[in-house]
C-alpha positions in Angstrom: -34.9 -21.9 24.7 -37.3 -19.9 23.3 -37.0 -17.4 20.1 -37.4 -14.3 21.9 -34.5 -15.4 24.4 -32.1 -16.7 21.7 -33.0 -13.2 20.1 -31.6 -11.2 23.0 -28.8 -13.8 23.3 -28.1 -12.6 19.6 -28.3 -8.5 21.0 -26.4 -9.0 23.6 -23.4 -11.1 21.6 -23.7 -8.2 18.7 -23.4 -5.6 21.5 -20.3 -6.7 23.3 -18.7 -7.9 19.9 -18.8 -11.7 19.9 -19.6 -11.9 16.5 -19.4 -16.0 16.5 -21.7 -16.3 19.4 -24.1 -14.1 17.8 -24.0 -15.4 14.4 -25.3 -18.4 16.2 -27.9 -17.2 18.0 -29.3 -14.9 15.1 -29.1 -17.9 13.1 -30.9 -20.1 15.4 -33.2 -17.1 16.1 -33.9 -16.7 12.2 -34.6 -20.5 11.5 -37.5 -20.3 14.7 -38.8 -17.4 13.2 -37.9 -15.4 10.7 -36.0 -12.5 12.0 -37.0 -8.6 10.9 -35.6 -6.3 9.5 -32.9 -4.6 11.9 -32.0 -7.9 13.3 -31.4 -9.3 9.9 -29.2 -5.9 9.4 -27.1 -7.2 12.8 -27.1 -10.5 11.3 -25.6 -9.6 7.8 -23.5 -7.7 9.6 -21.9 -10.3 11.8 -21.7 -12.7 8.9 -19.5 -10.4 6.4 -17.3 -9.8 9.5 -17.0 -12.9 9.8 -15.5 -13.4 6.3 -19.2 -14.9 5.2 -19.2 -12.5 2.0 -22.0 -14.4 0.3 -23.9 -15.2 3.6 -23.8 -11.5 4.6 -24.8 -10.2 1.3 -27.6 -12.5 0.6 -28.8 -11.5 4.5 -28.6 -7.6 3.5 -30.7 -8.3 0.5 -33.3 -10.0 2.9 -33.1 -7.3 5.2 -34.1 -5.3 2.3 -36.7 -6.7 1.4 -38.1 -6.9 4.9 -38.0 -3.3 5.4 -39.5 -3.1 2.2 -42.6 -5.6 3.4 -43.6 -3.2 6.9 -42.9 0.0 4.2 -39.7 1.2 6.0 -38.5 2.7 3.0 -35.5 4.7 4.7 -34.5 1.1 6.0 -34.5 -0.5 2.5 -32.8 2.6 1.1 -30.1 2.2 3.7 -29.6 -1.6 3.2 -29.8 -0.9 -0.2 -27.3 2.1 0.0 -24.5 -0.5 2.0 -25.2 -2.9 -0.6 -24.0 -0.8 -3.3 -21.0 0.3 -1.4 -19.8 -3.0 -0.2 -20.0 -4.0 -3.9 -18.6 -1.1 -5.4 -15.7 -1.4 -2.8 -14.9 -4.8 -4.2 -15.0 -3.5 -7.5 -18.4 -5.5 -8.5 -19.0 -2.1 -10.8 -22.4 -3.9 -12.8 -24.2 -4.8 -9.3 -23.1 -2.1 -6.9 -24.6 0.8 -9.5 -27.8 -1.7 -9.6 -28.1 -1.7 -6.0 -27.4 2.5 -5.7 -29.7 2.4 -8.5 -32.8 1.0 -6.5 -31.4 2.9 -3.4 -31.7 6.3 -4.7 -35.1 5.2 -6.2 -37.2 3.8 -3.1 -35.5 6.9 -1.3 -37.0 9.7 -3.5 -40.5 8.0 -3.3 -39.9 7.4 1.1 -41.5 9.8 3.4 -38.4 10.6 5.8 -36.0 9.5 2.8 -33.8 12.4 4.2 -32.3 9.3 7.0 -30.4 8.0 3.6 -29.3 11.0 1.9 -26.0 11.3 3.7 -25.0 7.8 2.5 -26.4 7.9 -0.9 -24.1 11.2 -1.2 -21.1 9.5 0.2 -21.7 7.0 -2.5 -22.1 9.4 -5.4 -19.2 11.4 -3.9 -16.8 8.1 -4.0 -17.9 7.1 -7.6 -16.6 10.3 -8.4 -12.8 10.1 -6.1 -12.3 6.8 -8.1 -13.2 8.4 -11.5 -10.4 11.0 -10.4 -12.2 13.3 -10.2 -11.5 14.4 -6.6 -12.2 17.9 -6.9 -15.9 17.6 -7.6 -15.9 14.4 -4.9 -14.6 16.7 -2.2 -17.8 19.0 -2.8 -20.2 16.2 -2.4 -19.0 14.6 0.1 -18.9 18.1 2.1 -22.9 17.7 1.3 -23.0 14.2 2.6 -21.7 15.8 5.7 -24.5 18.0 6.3 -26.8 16.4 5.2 -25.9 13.5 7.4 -25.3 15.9 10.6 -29.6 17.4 9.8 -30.2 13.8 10.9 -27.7 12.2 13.3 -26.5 9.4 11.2 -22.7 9.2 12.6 -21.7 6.3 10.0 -22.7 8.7 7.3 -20.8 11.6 8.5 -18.0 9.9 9.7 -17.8 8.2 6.0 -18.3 11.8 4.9 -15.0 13.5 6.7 -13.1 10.1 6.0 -14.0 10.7 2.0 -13.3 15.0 2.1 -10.0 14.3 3.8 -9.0 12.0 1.3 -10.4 14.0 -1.6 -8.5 17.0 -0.1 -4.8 15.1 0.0 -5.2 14.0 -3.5 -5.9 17.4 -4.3 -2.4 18.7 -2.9 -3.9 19.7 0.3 -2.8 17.7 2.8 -3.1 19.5 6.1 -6.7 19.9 5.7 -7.1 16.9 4.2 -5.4 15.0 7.4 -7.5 16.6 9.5 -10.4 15.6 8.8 -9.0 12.0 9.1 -8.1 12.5 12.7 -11.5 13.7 13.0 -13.1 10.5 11.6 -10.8 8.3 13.5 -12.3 10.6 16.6 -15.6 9.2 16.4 -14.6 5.4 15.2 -12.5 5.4 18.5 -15.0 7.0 20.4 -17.2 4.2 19.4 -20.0 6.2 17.7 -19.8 4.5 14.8 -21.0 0.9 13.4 -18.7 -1.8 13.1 -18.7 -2.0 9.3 -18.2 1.7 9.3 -15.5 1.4 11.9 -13.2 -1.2 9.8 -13.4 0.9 6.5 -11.6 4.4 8.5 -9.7 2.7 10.1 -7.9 0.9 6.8 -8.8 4.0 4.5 -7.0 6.5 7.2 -4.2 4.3 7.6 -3.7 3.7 3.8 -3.9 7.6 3.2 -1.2 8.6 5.7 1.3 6.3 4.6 0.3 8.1 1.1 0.9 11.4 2.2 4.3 10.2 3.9 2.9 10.4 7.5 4.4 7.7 8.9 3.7 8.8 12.3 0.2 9.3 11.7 0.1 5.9 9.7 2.3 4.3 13.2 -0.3 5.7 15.8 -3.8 4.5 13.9 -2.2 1.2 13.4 -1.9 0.7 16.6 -5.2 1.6 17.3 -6.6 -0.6 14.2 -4.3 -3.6 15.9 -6.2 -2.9 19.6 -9.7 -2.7 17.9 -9.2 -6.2 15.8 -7.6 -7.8 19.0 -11.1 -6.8 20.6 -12.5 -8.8 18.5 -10.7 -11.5 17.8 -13.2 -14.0 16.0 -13.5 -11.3 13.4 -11.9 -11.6 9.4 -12.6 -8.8 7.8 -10.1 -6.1 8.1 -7.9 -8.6 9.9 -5.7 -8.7 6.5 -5.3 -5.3 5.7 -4.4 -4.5 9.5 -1.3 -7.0 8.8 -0.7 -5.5 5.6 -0.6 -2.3 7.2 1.9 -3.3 10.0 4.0 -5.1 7.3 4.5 -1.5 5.9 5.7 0.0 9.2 8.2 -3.0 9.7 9.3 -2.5 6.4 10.1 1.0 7.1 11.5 0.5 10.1 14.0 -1.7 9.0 12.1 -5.5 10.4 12.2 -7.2 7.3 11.7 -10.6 8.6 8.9 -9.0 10.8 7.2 -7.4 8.0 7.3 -10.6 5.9 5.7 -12.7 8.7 2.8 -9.7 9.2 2.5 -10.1 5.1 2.3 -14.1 5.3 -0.7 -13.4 8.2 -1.9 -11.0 5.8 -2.2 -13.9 3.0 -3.8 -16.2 5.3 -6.8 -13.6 6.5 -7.2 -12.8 2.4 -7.6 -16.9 2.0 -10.1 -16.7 4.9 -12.6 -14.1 4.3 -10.5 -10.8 4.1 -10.4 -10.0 0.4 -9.4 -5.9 1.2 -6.0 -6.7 2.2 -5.5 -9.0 -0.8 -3.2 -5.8 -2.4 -1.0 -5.2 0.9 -0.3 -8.8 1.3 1.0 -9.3 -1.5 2.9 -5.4 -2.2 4.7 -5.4 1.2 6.2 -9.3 0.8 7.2 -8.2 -2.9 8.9 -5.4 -1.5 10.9 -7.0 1.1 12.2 -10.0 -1.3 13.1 -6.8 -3.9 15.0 -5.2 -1.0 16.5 -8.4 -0.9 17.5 -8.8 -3.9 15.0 -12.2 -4.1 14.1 -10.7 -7.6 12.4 -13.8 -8.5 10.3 -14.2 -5.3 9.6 -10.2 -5.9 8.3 -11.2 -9.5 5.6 -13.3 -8.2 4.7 -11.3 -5.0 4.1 -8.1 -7.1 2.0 -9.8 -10.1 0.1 -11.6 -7.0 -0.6 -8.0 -5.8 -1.5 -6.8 -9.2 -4.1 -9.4 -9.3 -6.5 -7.2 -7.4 -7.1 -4.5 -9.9 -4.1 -1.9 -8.6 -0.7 -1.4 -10.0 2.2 -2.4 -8.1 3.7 0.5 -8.5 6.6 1.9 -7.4 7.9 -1.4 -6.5 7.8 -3.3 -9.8 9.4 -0.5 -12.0 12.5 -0.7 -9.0 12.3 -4.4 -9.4 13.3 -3.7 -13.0 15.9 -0.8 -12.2 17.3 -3.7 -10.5 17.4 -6.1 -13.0 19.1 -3.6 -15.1 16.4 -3.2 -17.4 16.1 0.6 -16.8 14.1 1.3 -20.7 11.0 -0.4 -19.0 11.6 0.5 -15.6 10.9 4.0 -17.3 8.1 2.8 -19.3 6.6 1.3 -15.9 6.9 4.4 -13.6 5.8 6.9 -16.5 2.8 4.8 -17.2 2.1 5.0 -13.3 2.6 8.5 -13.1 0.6 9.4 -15.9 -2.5 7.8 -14.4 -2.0 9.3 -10.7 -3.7 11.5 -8.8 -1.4 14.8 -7.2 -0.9 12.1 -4.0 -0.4 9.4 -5.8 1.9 10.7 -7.7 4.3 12.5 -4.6 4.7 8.9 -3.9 6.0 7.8 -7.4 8.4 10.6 -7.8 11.2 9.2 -5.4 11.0 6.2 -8.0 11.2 8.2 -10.9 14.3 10.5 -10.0 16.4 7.2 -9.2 15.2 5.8 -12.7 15.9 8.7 -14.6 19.3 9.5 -13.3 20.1 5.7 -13.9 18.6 5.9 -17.1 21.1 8.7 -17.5 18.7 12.2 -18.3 19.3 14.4 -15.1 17.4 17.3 -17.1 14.2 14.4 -16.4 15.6 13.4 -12.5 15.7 17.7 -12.1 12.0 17.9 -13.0 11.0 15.5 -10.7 13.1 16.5 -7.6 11.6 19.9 -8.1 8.1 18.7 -7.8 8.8 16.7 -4.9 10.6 19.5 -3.2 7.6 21.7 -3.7 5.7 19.7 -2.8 7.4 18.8 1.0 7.0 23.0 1.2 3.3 22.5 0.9 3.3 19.2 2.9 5.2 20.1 6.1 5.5 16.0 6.8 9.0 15.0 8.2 9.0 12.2 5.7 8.2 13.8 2.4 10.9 16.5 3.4 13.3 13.9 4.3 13.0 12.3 1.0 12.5 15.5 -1.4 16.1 16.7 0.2 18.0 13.2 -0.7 16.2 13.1 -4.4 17.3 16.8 -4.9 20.7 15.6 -3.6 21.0 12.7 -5.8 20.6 15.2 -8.7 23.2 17.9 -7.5 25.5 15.1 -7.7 24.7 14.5 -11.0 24.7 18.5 -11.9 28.2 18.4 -10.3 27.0 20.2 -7.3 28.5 17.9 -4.3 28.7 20.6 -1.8 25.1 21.5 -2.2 24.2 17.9 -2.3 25.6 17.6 1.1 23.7 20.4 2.8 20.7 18.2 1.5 21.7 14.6 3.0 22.6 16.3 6.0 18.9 17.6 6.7 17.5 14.4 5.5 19.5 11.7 7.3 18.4 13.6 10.5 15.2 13.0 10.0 15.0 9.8 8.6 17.0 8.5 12.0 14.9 10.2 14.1 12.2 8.4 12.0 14.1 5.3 12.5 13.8 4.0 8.7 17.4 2.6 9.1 17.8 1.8 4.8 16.7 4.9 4.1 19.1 6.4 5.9 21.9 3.9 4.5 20.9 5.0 1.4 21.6 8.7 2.5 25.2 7.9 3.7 25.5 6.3 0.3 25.2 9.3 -1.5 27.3 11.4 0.9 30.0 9.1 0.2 29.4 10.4 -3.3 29.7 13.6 -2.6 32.5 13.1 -0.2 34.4 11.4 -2.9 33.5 14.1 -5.5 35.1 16.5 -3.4 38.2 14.6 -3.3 38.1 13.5 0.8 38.2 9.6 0.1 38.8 8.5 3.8 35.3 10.4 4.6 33.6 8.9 1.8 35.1 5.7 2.9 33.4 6.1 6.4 30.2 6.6 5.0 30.1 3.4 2.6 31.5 1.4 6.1 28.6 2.9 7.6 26.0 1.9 4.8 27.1 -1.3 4.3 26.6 -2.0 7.7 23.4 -1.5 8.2 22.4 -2.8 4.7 24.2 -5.9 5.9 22.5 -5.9 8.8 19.0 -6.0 7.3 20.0 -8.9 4.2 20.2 -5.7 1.7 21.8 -8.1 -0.9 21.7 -5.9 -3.7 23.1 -2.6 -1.4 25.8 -4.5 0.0 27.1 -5.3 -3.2 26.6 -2.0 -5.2 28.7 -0.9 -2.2 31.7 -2.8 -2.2 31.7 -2.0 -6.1 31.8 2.1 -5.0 34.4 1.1 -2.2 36.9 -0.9 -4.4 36.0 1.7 -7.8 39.5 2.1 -9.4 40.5 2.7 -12.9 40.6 -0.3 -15.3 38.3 -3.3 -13.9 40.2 -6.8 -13.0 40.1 -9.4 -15.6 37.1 -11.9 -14.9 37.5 -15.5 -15.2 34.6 -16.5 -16.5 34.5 -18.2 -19.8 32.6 -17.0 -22.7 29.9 -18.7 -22.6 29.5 -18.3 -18.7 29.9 -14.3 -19.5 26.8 -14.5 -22.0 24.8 -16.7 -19.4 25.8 -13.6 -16.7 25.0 -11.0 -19.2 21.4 -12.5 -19.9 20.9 -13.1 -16.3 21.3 -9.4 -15.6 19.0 -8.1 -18.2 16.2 -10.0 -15.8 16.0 -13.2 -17.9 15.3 -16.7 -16.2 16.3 -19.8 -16.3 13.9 -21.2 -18.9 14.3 -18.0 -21.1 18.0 -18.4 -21.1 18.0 -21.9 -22.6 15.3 -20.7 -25.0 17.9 -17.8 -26.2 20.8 -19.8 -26.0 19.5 -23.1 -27.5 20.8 -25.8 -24.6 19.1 -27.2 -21.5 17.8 -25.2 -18.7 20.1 -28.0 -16.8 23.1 -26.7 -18.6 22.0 -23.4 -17.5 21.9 -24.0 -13.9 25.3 -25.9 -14.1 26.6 -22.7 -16.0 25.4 -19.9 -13.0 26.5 -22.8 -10.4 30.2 -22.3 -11.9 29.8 -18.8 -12.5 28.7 -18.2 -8.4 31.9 -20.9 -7.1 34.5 -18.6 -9.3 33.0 -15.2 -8.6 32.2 -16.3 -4.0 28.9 -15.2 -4.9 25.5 -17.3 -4.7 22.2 -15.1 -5.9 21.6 -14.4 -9.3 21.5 -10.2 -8.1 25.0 -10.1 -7.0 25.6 -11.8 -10.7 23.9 -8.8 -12.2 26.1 -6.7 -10.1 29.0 -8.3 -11.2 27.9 -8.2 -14.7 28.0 -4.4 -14.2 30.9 -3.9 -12.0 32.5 -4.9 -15.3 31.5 -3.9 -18.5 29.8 -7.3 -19.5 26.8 -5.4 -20.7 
């Protein structure tokens, strides 16, 4: 076959998005004859989404450098530009600016540069969002924008709106801000917009809703993102985070077991090429085994996830509400908070209400509820509303304001059915029970806690179902336990989060003296995981 027709083979397989058939044929192509410039472009291309991270990068270099050897300077600045950003998206910092470097160089010496300025602003404006800065990022990337639109160079815009939007929602402006997603996700869908290019909305858009609490938004481009990689079904990257990101919907919606398995797929794209959804993974399986109460299984998961450079936050410092370790529960959340950008932090402050008001300090739950109440005000999402009402609830209880705490749940139970996020709205039906019980009607509260505990049951809620049988059977003066001493002291260390290993350590025996210790304490107590132990441990006054 001759080079020429292996080359269109290689077009054609680019074209219709049969990225294994035309990784062969470019590379077959390429070892005839040594391919240009754009086709070397196509080919790095098809190799990093192809999970051939090294491959496609060493490609883009030599696409460089041919661009460079004909003079195409805008060419070289473009591959260049990618370079940097595929880099700097990966959080290769020393190389990425190295790469931007040269880009920004061989662009201000290029006749017709102006092709790369869009992109070399959408770079500077995103070095600037992850400096948290987002202010001054939403101004540049409003520049990349135009200056993208002078010449027609729809990746760059596109990239552009995707950026603003963002910049916009961490600024407290989310309406905008969303937007100009949907606008992105217009031309990606449309099919304006390079594969490469395509991939990074999709994920970034999806990412961004569920941080601004749009689960609806987050539910439809999911599904889109789930069409477009089942199009191309020899593809790796962005296959991971596409499973993280369903393993957060079925987590919402109550499919534990689903989510887990969409986490597990997630895990296995990561191993093969997909490093962006290495965080997802890792986060959404942590949060089911939490939910769980597989605080073990949790432990792992979410120090897996913080492998990859991002806090797992909330879901560690609830791993250690939990746990009853509430001091650094606190420490966790406020270190989170302290760090977070305006949307970021929305999203911690349903964490740090439940963790202050455990932790005892309502004055400190109060201040939080408030900011997520204004903030639902400015937000006008269904989800953020639902959630501010049942936080500000939680905290009337607290205040001794049951009535008003009831007008709240009300409200938010509503929507969070009609959202179908089925523990969520357990959890609202716990705290009317609460109130219910506050205002001295116990066979209502009673209905409510029947109502919880079946759903929580229903989904393997471990740690709900038990913290609910200890609110239905509260009565004054707690029933003698029949643990021995020393069982009581294994249970006690158990609950303040300890394992196994550490337990022996503290109480100088065997770790096998240990486990025969928690297997009497589970046959005496009908219990068998080491969170309805901790329960226990509270339910009476052993700590």
């Amino acid at each position: 076959m001759t080079g020429s027709t292996v080359l269109d083979r290689g077009r054609a397989a680019f074209d219709d998005h049969r990225w294994e058939a035309a990784f062969e044929a470019f590379t077959e192509a390429d070892r005839d004859d040594r391919l240009g410039g754009p086709d070397l472009e196509r080919l790095s291309t098809v190799a990093l989404l192809l999970g051939r991270e090294d491959e496609g990068i060493d490609l883009a270099t030599r696409a460089h450098e041919a661009f460079l050897g004909i003079e195409d300077r805008a060419g070289a600045a473009r591959c260049a530009t990618w370079i940097g950003l595929y880099l700097g998206g990966k959080g290769d910092e020393a190389r990425s600016s190295g790469w931007l470097a040269r880009a920004r160089r061989i662009a201000g010496t290029a006749d017709g540069s102006a092709t790369a300025e869009g992109l070399l602003l959408v770079a500077a404006a995103l070095e600037a969002l992850y400096s948290g800065e987002p202010a001054g990022a939403e101004r540049t990337f409003a520049e990349a924008f135009a200056a993208a639109d002078r010449v027609g160079d729809r990746d760059a815009m596109t990239l552009a709106q995707l950026g603003q939007g963002q910049a916009l929602i961490m600024l407290g402006k989310p309406a905008p801000g969303l937007a100009l997603l949907d606008e992105a996700m217009v031309a990606v869908t449309a099919g304006e917009v390079s594969p490469v290019a395509s991939g990074v909305v999709y994920c970034s858009v999806i990412g961004t809703c569920h941080l601004a609490f749009d689960v609806r938004r987050a539910r439809e481009w999911t599904i889109a993102l789930e069409r477009w990689c089942g199009e191309r079904p020899d593809m790796v990257m962005f296959t991971g985070q596409c499973q993280a990101h369903r393993a957060a919907l079925y987590s919402l919606h109550g499919a534990w077991s689903d989510a887990m398995a969409a986490a597990r797929v997630a895990q296995e794209r990561v191993r093969i090429g997909d490093w962006s959804g290495a965080f997802g993974a890792w986060y959404e399986e942590a949060e089911v085994h939490r939910l769980r109460g597989e605080f073990d299984a949790a432990e792992r998961s979410y120090h897996r996830a913080g492998e990859g450079g991002y806090p797992p936050q909330p879901g560690l410092a609830l791993l250690r509400l939990a746990q009853g370790r509430v001091r650094d529960a606190r420490a966790l959340v406020h270190a989170a908070i302290g760090e977070a950008d305006p949307a970021t932090r929305r999203q911690l402050l349903v964490a740090v209400v439940e963790i202050e008001l455990a932790a005892g300090d309502a004055a400190a739950a109060r201040e939080a509820a408030d900011e997520l109440t204004a903030a639902a005000l400015d937000a006008a999402v269904p989800m953020v509303r639902a959630l501010a009402a049942r936080s500000d609830a939680a905290v009337r209880i607290e205040e001794g304001d049951a009535e008003g705490a009831l007008d709240e749940l009300r409200s938010a139970w509503r929507i969070l059915q009609e959202l179908d996020m089925p523990y969520d709205a357990a959890r609202c039906r716990v705290l009317t029970a609460r109130a219910r019980r506050a205002l001295a009607d116990e066979d209502s509260a009673s209905m409510e806690l029947d109502a919880a505990r079946a759903v929580f049951e229903e989904l393997g809620a471990v740690p709900d179902v038990i913290a609910v049988d200890a609110l239905s059977r509260r009565a004054p003066g707690a029933p003698p336990t029949p643990l021995t001493p020393r069982e009581i002291e294994v249970v006690r260390l158990v609950a303040e989060g300890k394992t196994n290993r550490a337990i022996a350590g503290e109480l100088y025996v065997s770790e096998k003296t240990v486990d025969r210790h928690l297997s009497n304490v589970f046959t005496k107590l009908g219990i068998s995981s080491r969170a309805a132990a901790t329960a226990y441990a509270y339910e009476h006054a052993l700590i």
